[in-house]
N, C-alpha and C positions, 0 to 999 in steps of 0.2 A: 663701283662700290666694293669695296672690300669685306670678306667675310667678317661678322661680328660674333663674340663671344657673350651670350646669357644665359644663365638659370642651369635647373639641376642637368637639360640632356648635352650641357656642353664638362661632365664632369668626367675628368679620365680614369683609370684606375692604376693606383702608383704600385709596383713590383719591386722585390727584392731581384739580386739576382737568380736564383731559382723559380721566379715568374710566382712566387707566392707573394697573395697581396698586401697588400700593407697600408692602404689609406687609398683617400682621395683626394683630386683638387682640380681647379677649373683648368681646363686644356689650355689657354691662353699663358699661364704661370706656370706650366709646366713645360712648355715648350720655353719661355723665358729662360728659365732656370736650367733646362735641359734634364726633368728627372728621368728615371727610368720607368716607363709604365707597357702596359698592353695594350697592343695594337694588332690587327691582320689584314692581310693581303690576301684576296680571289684571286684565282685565272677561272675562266671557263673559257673551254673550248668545243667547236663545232665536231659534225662528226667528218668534216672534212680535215681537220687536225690541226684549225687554224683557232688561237688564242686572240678574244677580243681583248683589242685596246682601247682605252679611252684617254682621254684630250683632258685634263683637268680643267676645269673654270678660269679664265682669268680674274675671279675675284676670291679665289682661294688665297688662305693667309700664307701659305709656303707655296712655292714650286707649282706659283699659276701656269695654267698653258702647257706644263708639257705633258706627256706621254707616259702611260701607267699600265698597271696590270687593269681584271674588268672593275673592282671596287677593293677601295681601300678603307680603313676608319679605325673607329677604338668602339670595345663593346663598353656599353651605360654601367654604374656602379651596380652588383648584381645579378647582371645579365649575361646567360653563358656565351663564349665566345661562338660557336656554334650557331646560335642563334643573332646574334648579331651578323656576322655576315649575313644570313639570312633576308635580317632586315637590314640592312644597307645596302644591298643588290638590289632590292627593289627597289631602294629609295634614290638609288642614283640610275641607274639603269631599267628600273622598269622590270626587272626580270627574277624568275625564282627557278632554282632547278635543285638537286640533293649537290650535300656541297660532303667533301672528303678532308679529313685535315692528312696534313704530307708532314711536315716540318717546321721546322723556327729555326728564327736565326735573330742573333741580336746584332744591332746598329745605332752607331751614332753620327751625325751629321750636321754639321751650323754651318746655317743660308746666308745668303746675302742681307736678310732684312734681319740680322742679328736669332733671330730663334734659332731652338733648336732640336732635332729627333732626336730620341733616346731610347729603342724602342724595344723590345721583346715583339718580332710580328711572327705571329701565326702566318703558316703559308696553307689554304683550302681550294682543293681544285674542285670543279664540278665543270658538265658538258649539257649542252643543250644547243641545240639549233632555231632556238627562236630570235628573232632580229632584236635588238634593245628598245626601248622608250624611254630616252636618256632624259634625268630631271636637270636643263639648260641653267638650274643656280649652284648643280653641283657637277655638269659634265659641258666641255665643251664640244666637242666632236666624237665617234667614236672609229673605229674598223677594224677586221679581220687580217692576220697575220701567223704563218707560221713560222717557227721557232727557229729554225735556219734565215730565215729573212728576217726578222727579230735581230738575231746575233748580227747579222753585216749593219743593220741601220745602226744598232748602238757601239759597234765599232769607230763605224761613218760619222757617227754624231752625238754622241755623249751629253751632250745639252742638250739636248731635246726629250730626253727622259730623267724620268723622276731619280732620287737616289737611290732609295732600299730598290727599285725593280733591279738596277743596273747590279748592285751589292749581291740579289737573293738569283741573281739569273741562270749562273750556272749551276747551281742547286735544283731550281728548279729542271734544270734539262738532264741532269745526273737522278734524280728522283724518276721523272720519267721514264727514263733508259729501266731503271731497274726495275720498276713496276710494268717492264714492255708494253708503255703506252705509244712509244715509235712514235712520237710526234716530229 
């Protein structure tokens, strides 16, 4: 079964490009249309310096099954981004730790199944060592990985992971360097 779109918490928040808001409208129609809205991207990582991945759902409406940062999503109509990772790590993962914001970067991307991202993602990093408790209608698998082994599998294999990780990846390992997190 495929994910389904209902009611107010499937509402996204649509962006200018300066990430100031501008309305709203149900994710499903926005992705149709491809607008611009708010979205962010987790990594957490362990303190052995490996970044969980997870396995998307194969009943996700974009980009079932493959390979992601630890949660992704869009925060609810005013709800600080911040706080939504917060609750979306739980909610997909099981887990909560302090989460840091690093960067943004905008993307855009049309799938196979005609939708499209259009995104302004927040990038938040946070670390913990606790194992996940992945929720199976929003994760399919998950596991540990450092950033060098990262970079060779998505060379190796490009389909296998999601769009924005592949788009925000070297960002992400240039943010680290400079914050000498030496992951």
């Amino acid at each position: 079964m495929i994910e389904t779109f209902e009611g107010a918490d499937d509402l996204v928040i649509l962006v200018d490009d300066f990430d100031h808001e501008i309305g709203f409208q149900d994710k499903l129609s926005v992705h149709q249309q491809g607008l611009l809205h708010r979205a962010f991207s987790v990594f957490v990582f362990n303190s052995n310096k490996q970044l969980i991945l997870q396995q998307r759902s194969d009943n996700k409406y974009h980009s079932p099954g493959l390979w992601t940062n630890t949660c992704c999503s869009h925060p609810k109509p005013q709800e600080n981004t911040q706080e939504a990772c917060s609750r979306r790590l739980m909610e997909e993962m099981g887990m909560s730790c302090e989460l840091n914001f690093c960067f943004s970067f905008v993307y855009q991307c049309t799938f196979s199944n005609g939708l499209t991202e259009h995104e302004i993602d927040h990038i938040y990093i946070g670390f913990s060592d606790d194992s996940p408790k992945i929720n199976p209608k929003e994760v399919k698998d998950w596991k540990y990985i450092s950033l060098p082994d990262l970079e060779k599998e998505i060379e190796l294999n490009p389909e296998k992971f999601t769009e924005w990780l592949k788009i925000c990846f070297s960002n992400l390992t240039e943010y680290c360097k400079s914050k000498h997190f030496k992951l």
